[in-house]
Structures are given as C-alpha cells and as structure tokens.
C-alpha positions in Angstrom: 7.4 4.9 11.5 7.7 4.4 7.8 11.6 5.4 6.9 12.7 8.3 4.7 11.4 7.6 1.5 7.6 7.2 3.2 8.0 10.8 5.1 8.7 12.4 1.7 5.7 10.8 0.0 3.7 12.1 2.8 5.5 15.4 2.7 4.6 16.2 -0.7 1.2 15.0 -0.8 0.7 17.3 2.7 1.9 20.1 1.3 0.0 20.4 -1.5 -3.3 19.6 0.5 -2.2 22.2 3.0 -1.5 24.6 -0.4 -5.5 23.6 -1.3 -6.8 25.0 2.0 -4.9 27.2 3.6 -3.4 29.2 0.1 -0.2 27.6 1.6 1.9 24.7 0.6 5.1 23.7 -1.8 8.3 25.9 -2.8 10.9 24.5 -5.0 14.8 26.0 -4.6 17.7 24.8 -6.6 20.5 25.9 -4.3 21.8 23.3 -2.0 21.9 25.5 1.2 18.3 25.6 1.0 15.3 23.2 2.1 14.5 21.9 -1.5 10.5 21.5 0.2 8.9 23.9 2.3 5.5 23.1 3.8 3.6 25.8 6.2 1.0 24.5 8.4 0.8 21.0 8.1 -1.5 17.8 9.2 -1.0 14.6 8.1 -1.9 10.6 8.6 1.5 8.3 7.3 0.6 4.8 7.2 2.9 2.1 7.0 2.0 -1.1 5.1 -1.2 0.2 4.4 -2.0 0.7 8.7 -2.1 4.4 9.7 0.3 4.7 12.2 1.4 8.0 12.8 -0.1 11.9 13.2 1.9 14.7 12.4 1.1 18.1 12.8 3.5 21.0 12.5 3.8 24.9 11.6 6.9 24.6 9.4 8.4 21.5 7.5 11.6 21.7 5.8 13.4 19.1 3.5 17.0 19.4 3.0 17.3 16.5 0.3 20.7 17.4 -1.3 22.5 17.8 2.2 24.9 15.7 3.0 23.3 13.4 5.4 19.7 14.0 4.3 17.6 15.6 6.7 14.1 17.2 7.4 13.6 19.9 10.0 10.9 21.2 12.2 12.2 24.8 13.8 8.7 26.0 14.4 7.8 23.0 16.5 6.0 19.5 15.9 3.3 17.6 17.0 3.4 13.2 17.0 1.1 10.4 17.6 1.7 7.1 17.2 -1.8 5.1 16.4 -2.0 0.9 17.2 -3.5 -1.2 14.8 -6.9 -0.1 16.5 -5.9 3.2 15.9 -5.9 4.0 19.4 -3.0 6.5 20.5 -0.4 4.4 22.3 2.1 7.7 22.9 2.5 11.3 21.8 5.3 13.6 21.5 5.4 17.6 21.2 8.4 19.5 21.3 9.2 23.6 20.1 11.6 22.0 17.2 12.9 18.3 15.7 14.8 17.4 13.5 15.3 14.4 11.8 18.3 12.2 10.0 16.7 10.6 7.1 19.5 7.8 6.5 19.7 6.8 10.4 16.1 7.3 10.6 16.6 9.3 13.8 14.9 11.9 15.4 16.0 15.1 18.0 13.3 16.9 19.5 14.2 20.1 21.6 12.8 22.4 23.6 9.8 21.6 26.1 9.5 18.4 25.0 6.2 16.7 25.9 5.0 13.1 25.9 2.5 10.9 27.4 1.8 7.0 27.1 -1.1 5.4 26.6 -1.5 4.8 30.4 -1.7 8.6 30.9 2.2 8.9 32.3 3.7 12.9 31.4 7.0 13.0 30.5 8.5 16.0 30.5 12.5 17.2 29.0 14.2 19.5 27.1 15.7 17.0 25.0 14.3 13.8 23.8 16.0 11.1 21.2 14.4 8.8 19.0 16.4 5.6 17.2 13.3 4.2 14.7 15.5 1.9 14.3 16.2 0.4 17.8 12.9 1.2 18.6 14.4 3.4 21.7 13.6 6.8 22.6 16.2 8.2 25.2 17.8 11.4 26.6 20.4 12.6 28.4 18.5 15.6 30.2 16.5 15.8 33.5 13.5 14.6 33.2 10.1 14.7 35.0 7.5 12.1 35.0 4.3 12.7 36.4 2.2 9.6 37.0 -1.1 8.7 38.8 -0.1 8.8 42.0 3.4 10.0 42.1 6.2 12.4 40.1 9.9 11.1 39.4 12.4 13.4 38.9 15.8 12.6 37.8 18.7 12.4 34.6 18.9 10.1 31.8 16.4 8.0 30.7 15.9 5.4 28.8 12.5 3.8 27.1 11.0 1.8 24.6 9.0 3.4 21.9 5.6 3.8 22.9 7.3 4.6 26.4 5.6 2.3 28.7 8.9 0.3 29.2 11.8 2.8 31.2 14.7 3.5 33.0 16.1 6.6 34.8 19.3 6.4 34.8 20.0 8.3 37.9 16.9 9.2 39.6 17.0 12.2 42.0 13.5 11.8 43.8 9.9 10.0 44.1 7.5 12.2 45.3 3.8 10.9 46.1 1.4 12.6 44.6 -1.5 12.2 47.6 -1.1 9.7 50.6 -1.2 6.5 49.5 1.7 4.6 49.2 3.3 4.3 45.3 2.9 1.0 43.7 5.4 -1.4 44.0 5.8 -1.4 40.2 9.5 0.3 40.6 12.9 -2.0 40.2 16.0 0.4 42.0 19.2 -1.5 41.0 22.5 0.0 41.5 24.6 1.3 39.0 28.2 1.7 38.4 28.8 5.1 39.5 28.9 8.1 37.0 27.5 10.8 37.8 28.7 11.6 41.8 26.0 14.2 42.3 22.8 12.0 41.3 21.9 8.9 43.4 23.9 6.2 42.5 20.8 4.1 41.1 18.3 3.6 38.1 15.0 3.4 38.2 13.4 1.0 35.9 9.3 0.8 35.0 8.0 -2.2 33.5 
C-alpha cells in the first residue's frame, strides 16, 4: 500500500466526496487529543504509482496527525482489498476496528477479523497484524482456516501479504471437509517447543 503521506491524500479527497453525497464528510479540530480529520462513511480506490491497488471502505475514519507517533483509526470497523495490476482481488481483509501507525506503516485489525486469498482460502481471527513494510501479515491468536477441502485450526500464524504463502505456528487440528484425502500441499516441521499445550509443530502452505 502507498505509505502515510498517500493514505492522507486519499483521506481528504474521500472525505470530501463522501461530504458531496452523503451530506457527510471533513471536521477540522485544533486540539491535539482529537482526530484533526474525521470522515463518516467512506469508499475509496488508493493507487500507488499511478496502479489502483487498494479498496477501502469504512464507517468512521479518524486521523490523529499531531499525535505522537502518527496514527489513523478505524473504531467503527474497515473493509480492504488489495487489487493486482489486472485489478483482480488477490486478498481481502475485514475486521470490527484497525488501526494504523503511520511512521511504521503498520496495521492492527481487531475483532472478527476476516480474510480470504485469491484462491478462495477463509481466514478467520480476532487479531490480525500487518507490517507494509516486510510485506508480512501475522498474529498471535487462534486462527481458523477454512479451505476447499479441509479446515485448520491452530495458534500463530504467519503469511505473506496477499496470504497465499503461510505458517501455523502451532497447529491444533486438520479436519477434512468431505472424504477425500487433503492434498499433500502441507509441510509439518517441528519446532522448538513453546507453547506445551499446542502440538509441537508448524504448519507451512506454499
């Protein structure tokens, strides 16, 4: 995603389309303890290098620009896609509230957090973290994945950004879906152990 300075442009220029429509949009407060920007129902295309690349819709959008780090905040939820250069969705993201650290360029997302890749693959949490800048989403939490012909349950996980590429760190079950056997797609290494009451083992998905 386009860093800070590109999620403000966007920000403003939402707002006040949302302000054109909806008879909602842009409030401007001096005091520091305040969002300085507050946009009500929002939808917005951010391009980066002149390639749309991202979706975001979301019911409140707040911009803390004189906080100490900078930060914008979702608390009434958020909706993401990411778009490839054929603008085909290659992941999405949906979570009750996010926040995110402009300078780090990181994202938290909490609360029935939703995603799916572009292969279909749910992934479902109640916390999900996302590094722009590693290009790593990850999370601490249990976490449920429901694929084509099988869920995986387990705790921590790990993935690349469009999250085709990921670990479970210590996965707690496979459970088939119907009766054929799962693809052999699955790498189970062992891990160093860390947590005694998971299965001493990650899960990896290539």
């Amino acid at each position: 995603m386009a860093g800070s300075v590109m999620l403000l442009a966007v920000f403003l220029c939402a707002c006040s389309s949302s302000s054109q429509k909806e008879g909602e949009g842009v409030s401007v407060i001096a005091r520091d303890s305040l969002p300085v920007l507050t946009g009500d129902t929002v939808s917005t295309l951010i391009s980066d290098s002149g390639i749309t690349r991202y979706r975001i819709e979301t019911a409140k959008w707040l911009v803390f620009d004189k906080k100490e780090p900078t930060y914008q905040e979702f608390p009434e939820g958020i909706y993401l896609e990411q778009f490839d250069e054929d603008l085909s969705v290659q992941a999405s993201l949906k979570a009750d509230y996010a926040y995110y650290n402009e300078p780090d360029q990181h994202w938290t997302l909490r609360g029935n957090v939703h995603a799916m890749n572009r292969k279909g693959e749910h992934f479902d949490t109640q916390e999900l973290k996302w590094d722009q800048r590693a290009h790593r989403v990850y999370s601490d939490s249990a976490i449920h994945i429901t694929r084509e012909r099988s869920i995986i349950e387990g705790v921590g996980f790990e993935s690349n950004e469009e999250m085709s590429k990921y670990t479970i760190m210590h996965p707690t079950g496979v459970f088939p879906i119907d009766e054929t056997e799962e693809s052999a797609e699955q790498n189970v290494q062992e891990e160093p152990s860390k947590a005694p009451t998971h299965p001493q083992r990650k899960l990896s998905q290539n």
